[in-house]
MARVEXNU-49344 format. One record per residue (C-alpha): residue number from 1; residue in one letter; x, y, z. Coordinates in nm, 3 decimals. Each point is the difference from the previous one (the first is absolute). Example, Ala and Ser with C-alpha at 12.3 -4.5 7.8 and 13.67 -1.06 7.14 Angstrom:
     k   r        c1        c2        c3
     1   A     1.230    -0.450     0.780
     2   S     0.137     0.344    -0.066
# end
This chain:
     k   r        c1        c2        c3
     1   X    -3.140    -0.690    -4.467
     2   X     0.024     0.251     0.314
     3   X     0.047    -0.123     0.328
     4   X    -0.195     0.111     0.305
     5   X     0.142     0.276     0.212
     6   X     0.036    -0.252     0.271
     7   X     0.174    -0.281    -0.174
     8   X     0.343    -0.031     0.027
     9   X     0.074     0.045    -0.363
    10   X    -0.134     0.400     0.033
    11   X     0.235     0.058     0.306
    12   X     0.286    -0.150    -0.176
    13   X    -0.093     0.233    -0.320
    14   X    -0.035     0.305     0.194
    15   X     0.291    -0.031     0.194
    16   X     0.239    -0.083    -0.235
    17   X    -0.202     0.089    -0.366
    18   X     0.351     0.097    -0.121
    19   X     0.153    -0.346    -0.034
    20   X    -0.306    -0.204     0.047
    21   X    -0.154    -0.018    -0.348
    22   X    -0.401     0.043    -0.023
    23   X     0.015    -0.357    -0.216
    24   X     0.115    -0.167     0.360
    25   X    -0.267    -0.217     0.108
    26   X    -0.082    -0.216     0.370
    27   X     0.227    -0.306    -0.177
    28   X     0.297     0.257    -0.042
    29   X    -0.011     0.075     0.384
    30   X     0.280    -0.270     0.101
    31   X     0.241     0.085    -0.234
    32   X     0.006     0.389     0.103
    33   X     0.271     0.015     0.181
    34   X     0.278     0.035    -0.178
    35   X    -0.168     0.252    -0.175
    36   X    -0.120     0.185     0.278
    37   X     0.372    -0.024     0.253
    38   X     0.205    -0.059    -0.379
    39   X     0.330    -0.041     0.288
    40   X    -0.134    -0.284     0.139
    41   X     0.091    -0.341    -0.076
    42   X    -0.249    -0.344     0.062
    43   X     0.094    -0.350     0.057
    44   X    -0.273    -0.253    -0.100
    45   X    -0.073    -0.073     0.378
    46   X    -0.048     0.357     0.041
    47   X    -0.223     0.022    -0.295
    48   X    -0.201    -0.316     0.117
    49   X    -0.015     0.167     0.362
    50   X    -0.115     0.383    -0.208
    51   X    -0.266    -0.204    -0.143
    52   X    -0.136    -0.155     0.351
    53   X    -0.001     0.337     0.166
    54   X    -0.218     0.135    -0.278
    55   X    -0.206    -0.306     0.054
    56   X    -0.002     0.107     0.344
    57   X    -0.087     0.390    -0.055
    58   X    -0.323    -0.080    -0.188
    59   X    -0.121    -0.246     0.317
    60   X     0.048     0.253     0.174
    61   X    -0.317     0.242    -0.144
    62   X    -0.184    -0.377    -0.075
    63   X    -0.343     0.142     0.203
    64   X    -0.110    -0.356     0.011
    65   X     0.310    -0.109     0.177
    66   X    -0.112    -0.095     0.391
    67   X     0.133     0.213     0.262
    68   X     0.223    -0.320     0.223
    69   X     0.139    -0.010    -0.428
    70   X     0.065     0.349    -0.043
    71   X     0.171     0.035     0.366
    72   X     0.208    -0.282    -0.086
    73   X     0.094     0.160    -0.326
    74   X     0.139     0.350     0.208
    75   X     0.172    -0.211     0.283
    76   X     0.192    -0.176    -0.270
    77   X     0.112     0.305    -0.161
    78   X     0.073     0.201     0.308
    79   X     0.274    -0.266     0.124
    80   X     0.154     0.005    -0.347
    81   X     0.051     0.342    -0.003
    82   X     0.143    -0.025     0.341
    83   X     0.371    -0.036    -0.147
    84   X    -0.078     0.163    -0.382
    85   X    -0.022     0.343    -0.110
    86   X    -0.200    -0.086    -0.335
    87   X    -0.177    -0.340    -0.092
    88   X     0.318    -0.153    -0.111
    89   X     0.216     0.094     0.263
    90   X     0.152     0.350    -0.161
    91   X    -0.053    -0.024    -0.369
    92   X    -0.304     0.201    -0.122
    93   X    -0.238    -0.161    -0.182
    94   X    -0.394     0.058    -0.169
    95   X    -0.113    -0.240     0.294
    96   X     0.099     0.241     0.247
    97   X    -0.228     0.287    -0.223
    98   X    -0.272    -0.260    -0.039
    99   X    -0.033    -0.069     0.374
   100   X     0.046     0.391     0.110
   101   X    -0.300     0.058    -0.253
   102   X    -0.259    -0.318     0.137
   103   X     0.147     0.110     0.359
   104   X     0.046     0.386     0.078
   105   X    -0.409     0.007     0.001
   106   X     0.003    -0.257     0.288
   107   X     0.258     0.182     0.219
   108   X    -0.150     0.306    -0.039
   109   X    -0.320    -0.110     0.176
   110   X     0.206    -0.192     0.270
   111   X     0.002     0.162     0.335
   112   X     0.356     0.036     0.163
   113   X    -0.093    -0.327     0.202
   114   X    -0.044    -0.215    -0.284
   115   X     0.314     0.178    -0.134
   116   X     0.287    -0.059     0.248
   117   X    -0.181    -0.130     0.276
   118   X     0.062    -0.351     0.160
   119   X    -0.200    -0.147    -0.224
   120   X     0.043     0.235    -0.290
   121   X     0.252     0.013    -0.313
   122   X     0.299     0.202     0.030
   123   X     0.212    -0.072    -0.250
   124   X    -0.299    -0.017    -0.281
   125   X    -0.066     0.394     0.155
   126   X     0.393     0.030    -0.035
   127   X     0.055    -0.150    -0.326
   128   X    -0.295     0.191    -0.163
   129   X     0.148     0.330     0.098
   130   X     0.319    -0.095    -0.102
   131   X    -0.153    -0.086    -0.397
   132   X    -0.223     0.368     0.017
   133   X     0.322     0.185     0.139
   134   X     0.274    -0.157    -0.244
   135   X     0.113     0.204    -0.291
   136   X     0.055    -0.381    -0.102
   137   X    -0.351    -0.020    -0.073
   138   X    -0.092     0.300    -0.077
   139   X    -0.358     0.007     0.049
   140   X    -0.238     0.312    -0.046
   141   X    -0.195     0.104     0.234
   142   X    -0.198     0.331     0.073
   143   X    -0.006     0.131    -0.407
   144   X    -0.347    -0.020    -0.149
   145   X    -0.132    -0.296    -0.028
   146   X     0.259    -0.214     0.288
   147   X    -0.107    -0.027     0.357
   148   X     0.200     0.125     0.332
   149   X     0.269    -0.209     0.127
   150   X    -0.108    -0.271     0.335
   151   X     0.070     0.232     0.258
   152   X     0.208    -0.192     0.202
   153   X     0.126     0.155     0.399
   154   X     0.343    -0.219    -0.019
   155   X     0.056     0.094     0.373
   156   X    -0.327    -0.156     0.109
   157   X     0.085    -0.353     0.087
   158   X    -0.230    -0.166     0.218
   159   X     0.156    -0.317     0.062
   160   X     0.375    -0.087    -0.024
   161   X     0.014    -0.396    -0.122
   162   X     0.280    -0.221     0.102
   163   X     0.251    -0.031    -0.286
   164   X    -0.034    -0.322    -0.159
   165   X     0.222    -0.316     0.117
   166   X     0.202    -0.089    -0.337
   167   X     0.056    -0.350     0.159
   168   X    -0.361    -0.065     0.081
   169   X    -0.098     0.134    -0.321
   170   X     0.226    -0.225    -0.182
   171   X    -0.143    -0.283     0.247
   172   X    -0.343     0.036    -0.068
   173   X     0.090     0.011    -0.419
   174   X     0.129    -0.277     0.013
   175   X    -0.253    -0.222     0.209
   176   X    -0.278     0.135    -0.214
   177   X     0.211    -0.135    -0.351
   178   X     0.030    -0.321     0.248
   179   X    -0.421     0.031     0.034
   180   X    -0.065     0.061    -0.377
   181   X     0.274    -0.285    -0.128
   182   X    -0.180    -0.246     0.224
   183   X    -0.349     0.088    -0.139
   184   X     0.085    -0.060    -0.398
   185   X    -0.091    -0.362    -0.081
   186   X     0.238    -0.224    -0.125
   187   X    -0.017    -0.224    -0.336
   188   X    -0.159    -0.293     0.189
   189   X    -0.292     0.232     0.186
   190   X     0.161     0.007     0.323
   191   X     0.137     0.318     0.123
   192   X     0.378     0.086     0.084
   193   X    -0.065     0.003     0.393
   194   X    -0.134    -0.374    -0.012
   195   X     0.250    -0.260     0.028
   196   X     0.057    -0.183    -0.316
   197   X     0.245    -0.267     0.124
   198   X    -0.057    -0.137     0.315
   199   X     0.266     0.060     0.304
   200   X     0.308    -0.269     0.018
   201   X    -0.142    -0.101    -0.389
   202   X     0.231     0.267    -0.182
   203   X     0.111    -0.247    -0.285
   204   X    -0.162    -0.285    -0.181
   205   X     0.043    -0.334     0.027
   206   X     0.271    -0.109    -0.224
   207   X    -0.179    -0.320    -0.195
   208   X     0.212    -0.357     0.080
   209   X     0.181    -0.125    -0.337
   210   X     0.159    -0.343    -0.057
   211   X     0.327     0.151     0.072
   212   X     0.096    -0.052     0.338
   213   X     0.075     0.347     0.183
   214   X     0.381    -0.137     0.059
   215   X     0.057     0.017    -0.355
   216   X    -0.087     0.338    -0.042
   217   X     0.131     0.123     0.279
   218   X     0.352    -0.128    -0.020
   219   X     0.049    -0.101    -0.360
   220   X     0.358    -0.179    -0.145
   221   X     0.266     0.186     0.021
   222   X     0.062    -0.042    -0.371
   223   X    -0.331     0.168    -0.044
   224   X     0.107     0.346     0.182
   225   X     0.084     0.255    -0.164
   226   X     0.318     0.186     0.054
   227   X    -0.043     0.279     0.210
   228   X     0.123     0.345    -0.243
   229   X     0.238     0.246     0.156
   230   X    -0.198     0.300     0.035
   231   X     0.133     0.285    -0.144
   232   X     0.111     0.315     0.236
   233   X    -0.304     0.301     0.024
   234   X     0.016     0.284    -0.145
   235   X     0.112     0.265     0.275
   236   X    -0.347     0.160     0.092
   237   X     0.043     0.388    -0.143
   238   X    -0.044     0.303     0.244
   239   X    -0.269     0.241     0.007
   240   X    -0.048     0.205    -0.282
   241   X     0.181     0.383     0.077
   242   X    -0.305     0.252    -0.056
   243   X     0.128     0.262    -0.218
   244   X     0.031     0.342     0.141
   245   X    -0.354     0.232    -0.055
   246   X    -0.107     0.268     0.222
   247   X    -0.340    -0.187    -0.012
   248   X     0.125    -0.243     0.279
   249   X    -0.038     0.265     0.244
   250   X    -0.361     0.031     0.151
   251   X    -0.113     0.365    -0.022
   252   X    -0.358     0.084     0.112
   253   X    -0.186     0.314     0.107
   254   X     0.001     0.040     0.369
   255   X    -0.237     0.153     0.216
   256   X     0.168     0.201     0.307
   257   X    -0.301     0.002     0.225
   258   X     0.243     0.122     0.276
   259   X     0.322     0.137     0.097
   260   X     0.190     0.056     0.296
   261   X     0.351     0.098     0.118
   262   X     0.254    -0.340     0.008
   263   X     0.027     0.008     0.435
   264   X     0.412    -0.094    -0.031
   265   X     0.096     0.203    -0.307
   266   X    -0.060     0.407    -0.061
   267   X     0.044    -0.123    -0.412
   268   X    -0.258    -0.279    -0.012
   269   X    -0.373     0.018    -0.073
   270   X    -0.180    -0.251     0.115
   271   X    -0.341    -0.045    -0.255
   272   X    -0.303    -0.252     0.020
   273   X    -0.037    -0.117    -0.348
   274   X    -0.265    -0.165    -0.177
   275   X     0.153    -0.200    -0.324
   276   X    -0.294    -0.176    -0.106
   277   X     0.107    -0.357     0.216
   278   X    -0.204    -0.248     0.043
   279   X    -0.061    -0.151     0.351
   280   X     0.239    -0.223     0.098
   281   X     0.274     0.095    -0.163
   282   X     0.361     0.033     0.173
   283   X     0.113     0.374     0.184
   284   X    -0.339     0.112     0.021
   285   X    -0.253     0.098     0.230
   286   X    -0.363     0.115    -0.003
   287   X    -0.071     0.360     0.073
   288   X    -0.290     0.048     0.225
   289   X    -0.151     0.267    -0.065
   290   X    -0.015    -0.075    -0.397
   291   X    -0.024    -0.375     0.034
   292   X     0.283     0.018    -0.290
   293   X     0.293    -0.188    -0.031
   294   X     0.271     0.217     0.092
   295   X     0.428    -0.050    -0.031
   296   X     0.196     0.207     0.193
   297   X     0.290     0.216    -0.164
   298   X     0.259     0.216     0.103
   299   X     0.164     0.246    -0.192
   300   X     0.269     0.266     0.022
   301   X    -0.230     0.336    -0.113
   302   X    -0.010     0.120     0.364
   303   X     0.160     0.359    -0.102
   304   X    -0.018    -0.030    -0.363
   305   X    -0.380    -0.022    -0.056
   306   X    -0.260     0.144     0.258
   307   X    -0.161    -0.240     0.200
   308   X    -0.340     0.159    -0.070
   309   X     0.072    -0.091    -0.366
   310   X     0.007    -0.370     0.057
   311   X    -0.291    -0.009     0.156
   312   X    -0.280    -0.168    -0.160
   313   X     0.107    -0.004    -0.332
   314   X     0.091    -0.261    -0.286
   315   X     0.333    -0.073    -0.078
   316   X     0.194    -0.288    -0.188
   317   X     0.158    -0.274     0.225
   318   X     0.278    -0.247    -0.084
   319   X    -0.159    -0.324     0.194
   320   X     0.244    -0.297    -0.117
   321   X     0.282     0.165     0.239
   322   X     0.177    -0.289     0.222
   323   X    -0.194     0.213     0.364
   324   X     0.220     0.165     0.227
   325   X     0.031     0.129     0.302
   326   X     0.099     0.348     0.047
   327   X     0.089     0.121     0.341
   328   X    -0.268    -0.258     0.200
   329   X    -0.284     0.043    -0.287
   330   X    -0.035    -0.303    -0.220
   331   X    -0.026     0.195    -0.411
   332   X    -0.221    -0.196    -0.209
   333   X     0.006     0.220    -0.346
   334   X     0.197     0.341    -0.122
   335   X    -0.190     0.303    -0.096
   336   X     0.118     0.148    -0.349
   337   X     0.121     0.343    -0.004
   338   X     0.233     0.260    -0.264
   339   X     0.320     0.172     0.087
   340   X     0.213     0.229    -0.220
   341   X     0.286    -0.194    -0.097
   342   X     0.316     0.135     0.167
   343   X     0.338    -0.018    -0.090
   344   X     0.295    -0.116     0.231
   345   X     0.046     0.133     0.352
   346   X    -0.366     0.149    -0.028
   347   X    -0.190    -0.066     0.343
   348   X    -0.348    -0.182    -0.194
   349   X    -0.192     0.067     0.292
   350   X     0.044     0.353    -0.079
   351   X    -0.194     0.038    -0.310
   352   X    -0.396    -0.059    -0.056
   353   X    -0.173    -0.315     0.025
   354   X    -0.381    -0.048    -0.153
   355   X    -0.195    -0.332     0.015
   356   X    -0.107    -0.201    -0.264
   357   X    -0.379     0.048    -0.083
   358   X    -0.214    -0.227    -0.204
   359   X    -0.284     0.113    -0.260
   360   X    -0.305     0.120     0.191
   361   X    -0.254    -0.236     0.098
   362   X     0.277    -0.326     0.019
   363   X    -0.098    -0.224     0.257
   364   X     0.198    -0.120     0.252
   365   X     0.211    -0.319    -0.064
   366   X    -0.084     0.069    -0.402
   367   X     0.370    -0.152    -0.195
   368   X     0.216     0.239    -0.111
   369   X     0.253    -0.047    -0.264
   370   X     0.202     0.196    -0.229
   371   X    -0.154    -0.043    -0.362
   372   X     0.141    -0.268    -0.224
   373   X     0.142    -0.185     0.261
   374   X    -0.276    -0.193     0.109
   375   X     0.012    -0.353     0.224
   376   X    -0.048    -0.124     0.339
   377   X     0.206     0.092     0.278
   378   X     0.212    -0.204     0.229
   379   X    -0.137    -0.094     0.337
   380   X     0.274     0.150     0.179
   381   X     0.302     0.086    -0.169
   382   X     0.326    -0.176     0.088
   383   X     0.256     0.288     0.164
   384   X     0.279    -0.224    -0.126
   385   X    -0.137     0.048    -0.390
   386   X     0.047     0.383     0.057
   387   X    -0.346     0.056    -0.220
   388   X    -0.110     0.316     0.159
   389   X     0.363     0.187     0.019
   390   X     0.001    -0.123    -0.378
   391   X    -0.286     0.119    -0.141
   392   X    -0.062     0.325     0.266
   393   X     0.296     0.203    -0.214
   394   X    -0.271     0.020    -0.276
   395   X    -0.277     0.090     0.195
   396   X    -0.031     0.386    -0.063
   397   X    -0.211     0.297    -0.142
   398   X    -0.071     0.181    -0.351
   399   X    -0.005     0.335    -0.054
   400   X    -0.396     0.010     0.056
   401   X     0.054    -0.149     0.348
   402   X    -0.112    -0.305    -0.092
   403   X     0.195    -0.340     0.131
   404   X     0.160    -0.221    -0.227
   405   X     0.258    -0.281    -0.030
   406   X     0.324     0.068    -0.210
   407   X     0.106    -0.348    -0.101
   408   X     0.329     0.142    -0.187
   409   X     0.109     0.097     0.404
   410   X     0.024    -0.384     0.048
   411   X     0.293    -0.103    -0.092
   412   X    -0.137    -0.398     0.014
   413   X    -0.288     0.109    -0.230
   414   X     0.180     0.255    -0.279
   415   X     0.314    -0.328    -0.003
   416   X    -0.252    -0.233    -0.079
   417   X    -0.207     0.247    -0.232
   418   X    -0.324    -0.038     0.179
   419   X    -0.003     0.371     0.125
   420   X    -0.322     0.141    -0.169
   421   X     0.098     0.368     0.036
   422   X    -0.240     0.194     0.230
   423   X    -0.331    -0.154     0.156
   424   X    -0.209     0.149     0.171
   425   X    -0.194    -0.110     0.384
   426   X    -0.310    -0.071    -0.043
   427   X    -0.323    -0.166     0.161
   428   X    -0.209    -0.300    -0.168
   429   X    -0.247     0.243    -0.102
   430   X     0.259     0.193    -0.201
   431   X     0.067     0.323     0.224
   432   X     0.361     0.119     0.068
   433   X     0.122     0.061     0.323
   434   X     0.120     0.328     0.064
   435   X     0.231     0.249     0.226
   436   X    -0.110     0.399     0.089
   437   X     0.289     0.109    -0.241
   438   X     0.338    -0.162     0.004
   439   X     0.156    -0.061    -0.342
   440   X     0.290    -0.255    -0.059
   441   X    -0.058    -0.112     0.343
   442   X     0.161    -0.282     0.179
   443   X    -0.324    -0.252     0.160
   444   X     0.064    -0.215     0.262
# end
């Protein structure tokens, strides 16, 4: 049977007709991504929350839906996608196509009050760009047959909204589980906020027997027991060591939305960097003109790479770094860049330096890892376990320019045979991050 050239199932066809199969029907939807992002990996709670935000997606185009409903519906979704760059937080998934599809036709009749004004949605208008823009997604648009993009002005922001409190926001999550627990009745048809047992009547009455209480309480002592030596506990044992991996370091793609000269040092930059935080969290601050959630990073490029070249631009940032402070600015991340190595008694401040770029269209604060090496990063990484000066001797560049990590540099890694050979950087989408030209490069 053919599907409409409004339903879901013809966008998905069209845009990706050579790996979705013409036999895929509307029940097939949920299990598409894997197929469509084949890099990806789901957990079952991310599969069960997939499958709520498709829910979601067609309620969304529901024309019988009231409007209070409907409102509710985009105020929800706004303020999740407050701290997320897709649905599920950075993965890709057919939820984010299926909600781009039932929504780009809604934003594009939005005026640019209902878009980022007070009481408009932002980060909907943001996210939506984001999934039309992304080579992740790959969507068609302008060919025969495919509409125009949702023009989208990103520098027209009416209103600039207060970040959001993480406190208050944990605060408010947790009275409303409070609100909901109360409200499911219990077994004997009295809900969990009524009192069950009377105050001062915690424990039954314990029913009289012919024994008299003395008895029981202090019996002959022929009758005790002896009392068994109790044998010594087993010392407790210390926290598992976390074996070495270059994935405990926390790379991202940065956002320098400005840079300046450091005031106390001619070799410092000092750059306003957004790193995809989410409000609230420590070393950052919000950037008003953006309304973004910025960290602020110092770096010694001042003479090695022009200042107009780290402006605006997206570059990978190492954000687990214990923060210092370097020469009265307080460094909350380190920008990647490439040098020639040199030999001894070479001056390295001599020879080129180029930033590390990420695939075009990666979003800012999208993980970064190098490929086959895959796993959660520290939250800040002990100075004392030497993780960064471990793993950085690996950290260079192929002979396309491309950044990898060398595993048979580590000397921890190739002793324990865990080394992997060469792996290349790349983003959750599958892009590798790149340099201008530098081959065999050292990155740090």
């Amino acid at each position: 049977m053919s599907s409409s050239p409004t339903s879901l199932l013809f966008f998905l066809r069209s845009n990706y007709h050579d790996i979705v199969p013409s036999s895929t029907t509307e029940a097939d939807i949920p299990t598409l991504s894997t197929t469509l992002f084949p890099s990806q990996t789901y957990t079952e709670p991310e599969k069960t929350e997939l499958n709520k935000w498709l829910t979601t997606s067609s309620h969304l185009v529901d024309q019988s839906e009231d409007v209070a409903k409907h409102t509710e519906r985009l105020g929800s979704l706004d303020t999740h996608l407050a701290t997320r760059t897709t649905l599920l937080g950075s993965k890709p998934s057919v939820a984010d196509v299926a909600l781009y599809h039932n929504l780009a036709p809604l934003v594009r009749k939005w005026s640019p009050d209902e878009r980022t004004g007070e009481k408009g949605y932002p980060y909907i208008v943001r996210w939506l760009d984001f999934v039309q823009n992304s080579p992740v997604f790959s969507l068609k648009f302008g060919t025969e047959g495919f509409e125009e993009k949702v023009k989208i002005e990103l520098d027209d922001v009416r209103f600039v909204r207060k970040p959001i409190d993480a406190k208050e926001e944990k605060e408010r999550k947790k009275k409303e589980k409070a609100e909901a627990l109360a409200a499911i009745p219990t077994l004997n048809g009295t809900s969990n906020s009524q009192k069950e047992i009377p105050v001062g009547q915690g424990k039954p009455d314990i029913p009289q027997t012919s024994t008299p209480a003395t008895a029981i309480d202090n019996p002959p002592k022929s009758a005790k027991k002896e009392k068994k030596e109790k044998a010594p506990r087993p010392a407790k044992a210390g926290p598992k060591e976390t074996p070495l991996t270059p994935s405990l370091i926390d790379l991202r793609v940065g956002h320098i939305l400005h840079c300046t000269l450091h005031p106390n040092a001619d070799s410092l930059y000092v750059s306003t960097i957004a790193c995809g935080d989410p409000p609230g969290t420590d070393n950052t601050s919000t950037h008003e003109p953006s309304g973004q959630i910025v960290r602020t990073v110092c770096s010694g490029l001042n003479g090695l790479v022009p200042i107009a070249e780290m402006q605006n631009r997206k570059i990978i940032a190492v954000c687990n770094l214990k923060p210092v402070t370097m020469r009265g600015v307080k460094s909350a991340a380190m920008v990647l860049a490439a040098s020639p190595r040199v030999k001894d008694g070479e001056d390295p401040h001599k020879a080129a330096v180029e930033l590390v770029s990420p695939p075009e269209g990666a979003e800012a604060g999208a993980r970064v890892y190098f490929d086959g090496w895959e796993g959660e990063p520290e939250g800040v990484l002990n100075p004392k376990k030497k993780v960064w000066e471990m793993c950085q001797v690996g950290f260079t560049t192929t002979e396309s320019a491309e950044v990898a990590f060398n595993g048979d540099a580590v000397e921890q890694l190739r002793e324990e045979g865990r080394s992997k050979g060469l792996r290349k950087l790349v983003t959750t989408g599958g892009g590798v991050c790149t340099v201008k030209s530098l081959k065999g490069a050292s990155v740090s």
